[in-house]
C-alpha positions as CSV (number, residue, x, y, z in Angstrom):
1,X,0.0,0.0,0.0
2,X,1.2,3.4,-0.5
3,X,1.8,6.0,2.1
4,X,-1.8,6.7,2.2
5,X,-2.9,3.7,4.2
6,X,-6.6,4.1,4.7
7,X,-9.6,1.6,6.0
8,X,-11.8,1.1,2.3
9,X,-15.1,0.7,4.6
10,X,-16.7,3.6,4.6
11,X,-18.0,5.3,8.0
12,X,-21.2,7.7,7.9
13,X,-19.8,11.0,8.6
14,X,-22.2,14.2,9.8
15,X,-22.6,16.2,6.7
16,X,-22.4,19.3,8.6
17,X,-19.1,19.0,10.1
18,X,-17.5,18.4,6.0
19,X,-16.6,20.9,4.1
20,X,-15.1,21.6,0.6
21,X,-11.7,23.0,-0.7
22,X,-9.8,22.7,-3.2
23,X,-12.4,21.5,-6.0
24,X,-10.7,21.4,-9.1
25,X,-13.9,21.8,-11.4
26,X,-14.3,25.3,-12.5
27,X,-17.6,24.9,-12.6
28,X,-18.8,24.0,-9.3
29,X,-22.3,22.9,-10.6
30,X,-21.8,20.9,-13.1
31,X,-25.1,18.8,-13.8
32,X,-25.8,19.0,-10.2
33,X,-29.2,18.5,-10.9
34,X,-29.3,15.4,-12.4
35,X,-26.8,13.6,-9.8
36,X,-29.7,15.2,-7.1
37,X,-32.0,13.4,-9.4
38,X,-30.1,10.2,-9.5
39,X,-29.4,9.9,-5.6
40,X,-32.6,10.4,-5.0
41,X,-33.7,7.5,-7.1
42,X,-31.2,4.9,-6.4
43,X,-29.1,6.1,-3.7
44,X,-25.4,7.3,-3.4
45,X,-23.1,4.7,-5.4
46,X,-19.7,5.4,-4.3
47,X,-18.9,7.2,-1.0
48,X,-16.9,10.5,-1.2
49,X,-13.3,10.6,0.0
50,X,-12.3,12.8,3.2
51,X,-9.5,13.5,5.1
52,X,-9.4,15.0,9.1
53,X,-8.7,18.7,9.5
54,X,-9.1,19.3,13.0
55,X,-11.2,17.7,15.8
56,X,-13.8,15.7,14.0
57,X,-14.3,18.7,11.1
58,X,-13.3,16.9,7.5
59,X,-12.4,18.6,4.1
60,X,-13.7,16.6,0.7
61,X,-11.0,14.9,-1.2
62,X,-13.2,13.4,-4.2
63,X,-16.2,13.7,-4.2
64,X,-17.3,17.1,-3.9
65,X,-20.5,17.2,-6.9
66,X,-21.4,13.8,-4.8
67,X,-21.1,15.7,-1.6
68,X,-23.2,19.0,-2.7
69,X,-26.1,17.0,-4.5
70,X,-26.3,15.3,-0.7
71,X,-26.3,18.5,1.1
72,X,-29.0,19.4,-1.6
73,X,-30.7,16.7,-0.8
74,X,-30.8,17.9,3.4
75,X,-29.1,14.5,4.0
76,X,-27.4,14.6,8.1
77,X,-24.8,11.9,7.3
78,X,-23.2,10.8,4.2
79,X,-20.9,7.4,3.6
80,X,-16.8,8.6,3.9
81,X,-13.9,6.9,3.3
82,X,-11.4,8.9,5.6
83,X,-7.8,9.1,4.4
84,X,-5.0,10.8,5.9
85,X,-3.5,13.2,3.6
86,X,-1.5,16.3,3.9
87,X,-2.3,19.1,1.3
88,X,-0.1,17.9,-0.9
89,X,-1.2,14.1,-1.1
90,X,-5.1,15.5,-0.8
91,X,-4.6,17.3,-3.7
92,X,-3.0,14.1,-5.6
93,X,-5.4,12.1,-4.8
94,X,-8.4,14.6,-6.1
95,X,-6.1,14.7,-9.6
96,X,-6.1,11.4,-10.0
97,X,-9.7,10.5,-9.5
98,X,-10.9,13.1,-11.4
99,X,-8.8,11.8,-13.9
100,X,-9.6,8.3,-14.0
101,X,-13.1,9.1,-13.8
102,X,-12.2,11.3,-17.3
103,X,-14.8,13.7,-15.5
104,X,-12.9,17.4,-15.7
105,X,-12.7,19.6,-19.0
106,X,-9.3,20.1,-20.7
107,X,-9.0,23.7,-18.5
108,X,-10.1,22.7,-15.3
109,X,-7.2,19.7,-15.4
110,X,-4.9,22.3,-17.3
111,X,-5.4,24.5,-14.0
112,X,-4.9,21.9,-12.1
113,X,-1.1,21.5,-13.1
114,X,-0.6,25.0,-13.0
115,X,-1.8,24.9,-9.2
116,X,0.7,21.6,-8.4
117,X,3.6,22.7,-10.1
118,X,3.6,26.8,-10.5
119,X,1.3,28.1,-7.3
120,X,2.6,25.3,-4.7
121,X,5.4,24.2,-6.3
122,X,4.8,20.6,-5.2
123,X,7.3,19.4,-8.0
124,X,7.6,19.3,-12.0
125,X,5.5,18.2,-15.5
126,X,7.5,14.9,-15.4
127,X,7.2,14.2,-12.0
128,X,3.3,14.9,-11.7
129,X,3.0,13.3,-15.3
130,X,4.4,10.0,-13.7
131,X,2.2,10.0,-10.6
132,X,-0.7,10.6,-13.1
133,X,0.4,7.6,-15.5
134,X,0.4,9.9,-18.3
């Protein structure tokens, strides 16, 4: 396992005490409605991913559309999978999902480099490119 060791069950958290930063999706709302519309019908799928800021308040890793159609749906808990991540390994780990899931738009991931290598200067192209598999 990597150094991002984490329990896969996921524990129902208090949706009041998460909170989001860091989305990498310009657009925030991005066919909110119809995920609202989907969890409604069948339920949440796949829980969101969450790391520990400080005394049982959480931040969103992945999973912050999943998160907001909840909230928008006046739910009190929500299914988490809680990792522990610095900034630098949350941030990773929202990249990469977001990537797999082939679910941000050319500038939202262009953006997203800039942010790991140019604004926090968490390391280079080649070095993010081989994290990212590409």
């Amino acid at each position: 396992m990597s150094s991002l060791e984490y329990l896969s069950i996921p524990e129902d958290v208090d949706i009041d005490k998460i909170s989001l930063t860091n989305q990498l999706r310009k657009d925030s709302n991005y066919y909110i409605t119809e995920l609202v519309d989907s969890i409604r019908k069948v339920g949440l799928l796949h829980p969101i991913v969450v790391r520990v800021n400080n005394n049982e308040h959480f931040h969103v890793v992945c999973g912050c559309r999943r998160y907001t159609a909840c909230k928008a749906l006046r739910w009190k808990k929500i299914p988490c999978i809680v990792v522990d991540a610095n900034d630098k390994e949350a941030f990773e780990i929202s990249l990469i999902e977001n990537m797999h899931r082939a679910s941000l738009e050319p500038i939202d991931e262009a953006n997203a480099f800039k942010k790991y290598v140019l604004d926090l200067g968490w390391g280079g192209i080649s070095e993010l490119a081989s994290k990212l598999g590409r």
